[in-house]
C-alpha positions in Angstrom: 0.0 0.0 0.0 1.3 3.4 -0.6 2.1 5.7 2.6 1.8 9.3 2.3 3.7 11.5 5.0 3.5 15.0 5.4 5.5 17.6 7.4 3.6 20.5 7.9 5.1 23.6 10.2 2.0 24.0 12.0 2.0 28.1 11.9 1.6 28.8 8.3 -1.8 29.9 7.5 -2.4 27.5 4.8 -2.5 24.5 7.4 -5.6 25.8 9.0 -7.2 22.6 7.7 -5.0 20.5 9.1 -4.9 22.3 12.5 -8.6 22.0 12.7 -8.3 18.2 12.1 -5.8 17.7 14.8 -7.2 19.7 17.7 -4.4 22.3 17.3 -5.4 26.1 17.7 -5.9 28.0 14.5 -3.2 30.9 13.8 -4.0 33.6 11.5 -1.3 35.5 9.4 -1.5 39.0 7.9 -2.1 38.6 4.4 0.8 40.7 2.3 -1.8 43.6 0.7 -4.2 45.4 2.8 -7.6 44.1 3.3 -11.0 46.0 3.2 -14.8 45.5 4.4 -16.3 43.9 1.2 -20.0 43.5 0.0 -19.1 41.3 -3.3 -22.1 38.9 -3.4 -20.5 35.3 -4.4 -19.9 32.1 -2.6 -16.6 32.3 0.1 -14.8 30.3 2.6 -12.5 33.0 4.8 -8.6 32.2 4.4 -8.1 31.8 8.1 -10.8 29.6 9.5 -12.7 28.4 6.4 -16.1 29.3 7.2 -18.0 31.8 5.3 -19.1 35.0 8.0 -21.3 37.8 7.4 -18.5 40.2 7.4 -16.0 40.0 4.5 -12.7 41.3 4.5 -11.3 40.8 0.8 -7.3 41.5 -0.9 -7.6 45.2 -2.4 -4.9 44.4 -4.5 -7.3 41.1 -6.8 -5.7 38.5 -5.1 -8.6 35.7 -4.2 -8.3 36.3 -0.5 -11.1 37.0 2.4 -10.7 36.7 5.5 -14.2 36.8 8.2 -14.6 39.8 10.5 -12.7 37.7 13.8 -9.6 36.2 11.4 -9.1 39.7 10.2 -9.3 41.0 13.9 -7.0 38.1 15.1 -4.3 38.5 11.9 -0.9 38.6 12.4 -1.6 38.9 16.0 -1.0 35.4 17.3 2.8 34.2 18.5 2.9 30.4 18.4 6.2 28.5 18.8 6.4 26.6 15.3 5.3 22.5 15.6 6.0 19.5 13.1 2.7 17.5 12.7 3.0 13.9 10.6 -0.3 13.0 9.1 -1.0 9.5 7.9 -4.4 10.5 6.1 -4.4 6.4 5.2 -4.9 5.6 8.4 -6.7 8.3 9.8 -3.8 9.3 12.2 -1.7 12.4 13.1 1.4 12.9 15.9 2.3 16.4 17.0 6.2 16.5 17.3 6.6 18.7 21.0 9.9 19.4 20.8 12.7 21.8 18.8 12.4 21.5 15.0 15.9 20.6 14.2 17.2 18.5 10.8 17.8 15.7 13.5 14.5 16.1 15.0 12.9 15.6 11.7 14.6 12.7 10.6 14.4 10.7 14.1 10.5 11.3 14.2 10.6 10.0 10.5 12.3 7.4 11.6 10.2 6.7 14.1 6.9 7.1 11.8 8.1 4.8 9.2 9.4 2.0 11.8 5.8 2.2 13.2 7.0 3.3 17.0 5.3 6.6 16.7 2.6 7.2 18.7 -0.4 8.3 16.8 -3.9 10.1 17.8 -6.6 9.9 15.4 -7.5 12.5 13.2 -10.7 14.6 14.0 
């Protein structure tokens, strides 16, 4: 069977996804052009938590970005210390790494992942 492993640094904005599924918190990063109250009438998830609000916040710039009313209040403002998560989405499992993120780090908790001695919690 084919394993997929992912190592996602858990405060980048695109993992909110993945946070959500493992019971982490959900961090919300400042989007790099300035945001404004929007009233465009289409279908929208927000960037930062995925649900779709009443209040819109979209990129002035065109970029296809929107953040709701409380991830545009919370952005940029959250200081998280950085965590390696391994998903095995096969098996319906995830491990949050709770130490420093070092190259040796990484490469004993793959290690440990592919031997099978990794402890793993199962995905939300």
């Amino acid at each position: 069977s084919t394993q997929s492993t992912w190592v996602v640094q858990s405060n980048c904005t695109t993992s909110s996804q993945i946070r959500k599924m493992c019971g982490l918190p959900n961090v919300v990063g400042s989007h790099e052009h300035p945001l404004a109250a929007s009233n465009l009438d289409s279908d929208w998830g927000c960037d930062g938590c995925g649900d779709a609000g009443e209040e819109r916040f979209r990129c002035t710039v065109g970029c296809d970005f929107d953040y709701c009313a409380e991830c545009n209040a919370k952005a940029g403002r959250a200081e998280l210390t950085p965590q390696a998560v391994i998903l095995d989405i096969p098996n319906g499992g995830y491990h949050v790494f709770d130490g420093s993120i070092t190259d040796d780090a990484i490469r004993g908790l793959l290690k440990k992942f592919t031997s099978g001695e990794l402890e793993m919690k199962e995905l939300d």
